[in-house]
C-alpha positions in Angstrom: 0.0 0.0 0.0 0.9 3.6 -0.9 0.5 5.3 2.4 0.5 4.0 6.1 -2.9 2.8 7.5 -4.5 3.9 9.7 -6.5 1.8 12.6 -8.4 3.1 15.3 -7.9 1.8 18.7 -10.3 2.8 21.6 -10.7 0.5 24.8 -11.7 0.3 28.0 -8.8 -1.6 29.1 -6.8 1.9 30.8 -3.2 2.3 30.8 -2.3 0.6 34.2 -2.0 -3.0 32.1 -0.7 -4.7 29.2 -3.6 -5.1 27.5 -3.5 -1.9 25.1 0.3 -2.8 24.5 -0.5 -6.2 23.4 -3.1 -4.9 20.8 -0.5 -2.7 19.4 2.1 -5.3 19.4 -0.4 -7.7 17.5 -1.4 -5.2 15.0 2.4 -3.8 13.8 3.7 -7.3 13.7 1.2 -8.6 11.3 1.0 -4.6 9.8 4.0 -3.1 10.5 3.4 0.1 8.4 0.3 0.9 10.4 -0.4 3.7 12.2 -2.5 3.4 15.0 -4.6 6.8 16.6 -7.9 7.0 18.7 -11.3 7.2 16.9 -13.2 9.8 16.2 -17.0 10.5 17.6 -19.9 10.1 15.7 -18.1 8.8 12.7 -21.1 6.4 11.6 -23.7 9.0 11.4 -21.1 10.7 8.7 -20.6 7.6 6.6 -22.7 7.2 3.9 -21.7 3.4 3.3 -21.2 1.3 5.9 -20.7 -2.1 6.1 -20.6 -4.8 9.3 -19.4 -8.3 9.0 -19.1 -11.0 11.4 -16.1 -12.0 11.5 -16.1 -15.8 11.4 -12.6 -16.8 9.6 -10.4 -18.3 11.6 -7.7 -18.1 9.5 -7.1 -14.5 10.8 -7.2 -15.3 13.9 -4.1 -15.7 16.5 -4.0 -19.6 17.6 -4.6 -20.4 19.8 -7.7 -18.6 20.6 -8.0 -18.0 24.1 -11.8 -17.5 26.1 -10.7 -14.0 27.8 -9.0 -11.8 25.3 -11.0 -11.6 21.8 -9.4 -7.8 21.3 -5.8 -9.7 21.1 -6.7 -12.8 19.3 -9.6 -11.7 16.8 -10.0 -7.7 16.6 -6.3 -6.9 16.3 -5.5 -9.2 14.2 -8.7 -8.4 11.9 -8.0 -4.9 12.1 -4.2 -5.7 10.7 -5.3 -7.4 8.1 -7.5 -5.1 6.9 -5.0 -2.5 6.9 -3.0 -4.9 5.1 -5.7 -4.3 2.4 -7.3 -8.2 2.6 -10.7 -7.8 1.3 -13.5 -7.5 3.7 -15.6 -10.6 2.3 -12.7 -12.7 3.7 -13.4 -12.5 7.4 -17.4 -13.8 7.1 -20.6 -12.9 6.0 -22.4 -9.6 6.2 -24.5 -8.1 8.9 -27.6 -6.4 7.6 -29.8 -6.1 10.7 -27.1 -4.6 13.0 -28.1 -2.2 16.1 -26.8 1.3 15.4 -26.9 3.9 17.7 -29.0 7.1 17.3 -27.3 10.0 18.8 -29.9 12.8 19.9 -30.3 15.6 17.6 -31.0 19.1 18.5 -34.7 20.1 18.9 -35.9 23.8 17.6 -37.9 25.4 20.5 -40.0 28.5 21.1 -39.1 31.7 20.8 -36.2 31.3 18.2 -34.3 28.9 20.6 -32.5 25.4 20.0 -32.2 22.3 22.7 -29.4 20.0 22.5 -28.1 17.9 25.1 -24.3 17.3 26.3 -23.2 14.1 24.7 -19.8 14.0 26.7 -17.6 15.3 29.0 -13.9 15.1 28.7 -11.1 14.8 30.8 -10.3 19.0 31.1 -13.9 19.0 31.9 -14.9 20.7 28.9 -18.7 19.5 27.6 -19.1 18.7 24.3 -23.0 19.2 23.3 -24.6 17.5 20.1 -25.3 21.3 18.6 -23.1 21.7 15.1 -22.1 24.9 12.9 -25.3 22.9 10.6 -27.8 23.7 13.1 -26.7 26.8 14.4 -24.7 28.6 11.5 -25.2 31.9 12.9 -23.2 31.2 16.4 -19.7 30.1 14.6 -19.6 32.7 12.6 -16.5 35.6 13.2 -18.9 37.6 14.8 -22.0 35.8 16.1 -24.7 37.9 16.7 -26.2 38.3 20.8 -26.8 34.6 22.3 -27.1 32.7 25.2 -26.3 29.1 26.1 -28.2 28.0 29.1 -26.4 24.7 30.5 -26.5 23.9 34.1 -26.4 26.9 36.9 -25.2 29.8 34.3 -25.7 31.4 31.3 -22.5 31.6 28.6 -22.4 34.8 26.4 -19.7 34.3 24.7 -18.0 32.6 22.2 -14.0 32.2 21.5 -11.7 30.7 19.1 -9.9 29.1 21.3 -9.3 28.1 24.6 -6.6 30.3 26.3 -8.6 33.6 24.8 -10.9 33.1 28.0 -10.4 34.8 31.3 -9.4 32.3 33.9 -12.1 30.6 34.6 -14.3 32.0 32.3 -17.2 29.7 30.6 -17.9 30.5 27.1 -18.8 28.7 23.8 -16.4 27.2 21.3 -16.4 25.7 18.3 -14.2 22.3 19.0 -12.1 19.9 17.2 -14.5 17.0 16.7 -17.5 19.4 15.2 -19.4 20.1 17.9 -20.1 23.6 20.3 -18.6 22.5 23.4 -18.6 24.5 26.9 -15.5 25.5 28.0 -13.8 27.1 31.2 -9.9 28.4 31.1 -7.9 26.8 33.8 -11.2 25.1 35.0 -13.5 22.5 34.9 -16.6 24.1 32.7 -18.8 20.7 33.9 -17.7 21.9 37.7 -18.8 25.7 37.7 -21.5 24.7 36.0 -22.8 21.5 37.9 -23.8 20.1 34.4 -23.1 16.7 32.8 -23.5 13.9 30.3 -27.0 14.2 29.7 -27.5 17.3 30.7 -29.8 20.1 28.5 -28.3 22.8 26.7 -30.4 25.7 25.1 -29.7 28.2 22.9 -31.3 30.9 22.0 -30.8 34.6 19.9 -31.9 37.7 20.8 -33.3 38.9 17.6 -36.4 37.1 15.9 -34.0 35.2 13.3 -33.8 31.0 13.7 -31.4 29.6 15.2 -31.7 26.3 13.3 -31.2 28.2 9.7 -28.7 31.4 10.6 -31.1 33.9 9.0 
């Protein structure tokens, strides 16, 4: 192949064990060429083809196959050899009636105002909502015009282009790296001052009469 490959590689396992050092070592030894990064969010909802196998071939597979650790001795493995280029058919049959998950979409309210919902919090404690530049063109624009983003116990006012242009511990509005508004807080934990979470409502809403959901 051309250019290195690329495989994804997010777990549960932690750092404290092998377990993520194993994968790796599995993966580069069958693909040595492969470069290996975390996934991003949301990726399926932006895919317009997507296709799910169950992998059945044994022949991929390390040997022998142990009861406790299916990430070492099928999905690395698998993962190699696709990135090896070995076509998909090879591993077993497709998977039409497959469970995908639905992420929430934002809702347009009353009175020119938009509902979303924080889909995560990260380590920094920044909160990364489900609202996009799509549905809310006119807040990541150079100069948005007045807004307010209700989440938790305050109001946020403002938006930034990055994070160090807030005031120490400052909330405000940005737009971040995997597409989505999150809520951030310089040298703070935006989820703390704001006593808001995963699953928490987020609501935004203009001051003059134009939609939020269309940037008018």
């Amino acid at each position: 192949m051309s250019s290195r490959p690329i495989i994804t590689l997010t777990t549960d396992f932690g750092v404290a064990d092998h377990f993520v050092g194993t994968l790796k070592g599995v993966i580069l030894e069958i693909t040595p060429n492969a470069e290996i990064i975390g996934v991003l969010s949301m990726v399926y909802a932006r895919e317009e083809r997507l296709h799910v196998r169950n992998i059945t071939s044994e022949h991929y597979f390390l040997q022998p196959l142990s009861n406790t650790f299916h990430a070492r001795d099928i999905f690395a493995p698998v993962a190699a050899y696709l990135a090896k280029g070995v076509d998909t058919i090879k591993f077993g049959e497709e998977v039409t009636d497959f469970v995908r998950f639905n992420a929430p979409k934002p809702k347009p309210g009353e009175a020119n105002t938009l509902r979303g919902v924080v889909l995560k919090v990260d380590r920094f404690g920044n909160l990364i909502t489900n609202i996009t530049p799509q549905d809310a063109p006119a807040l990541f624009t150079a100069e948005p015009r007045p807004f307010k983003i209700t989440v938790g116990k305050k109001d946020i006012t403002e938006m930034h282009i990055n994070y160090a242009q807030g005031a120490p511990g400052q909330v405000f509005g940005i737009g971040g790296s995997m597409g989505y508004l999150e809520i951030a807080a310089n040298r703070a934990s935006a989820a703390q001052l704001l006593g808001a979470a995963k699953g928490s409502e987020v609501v935004l809403s203009f001051d003059n009469a134009a939609s939020a959901s269309n940037g008018n």
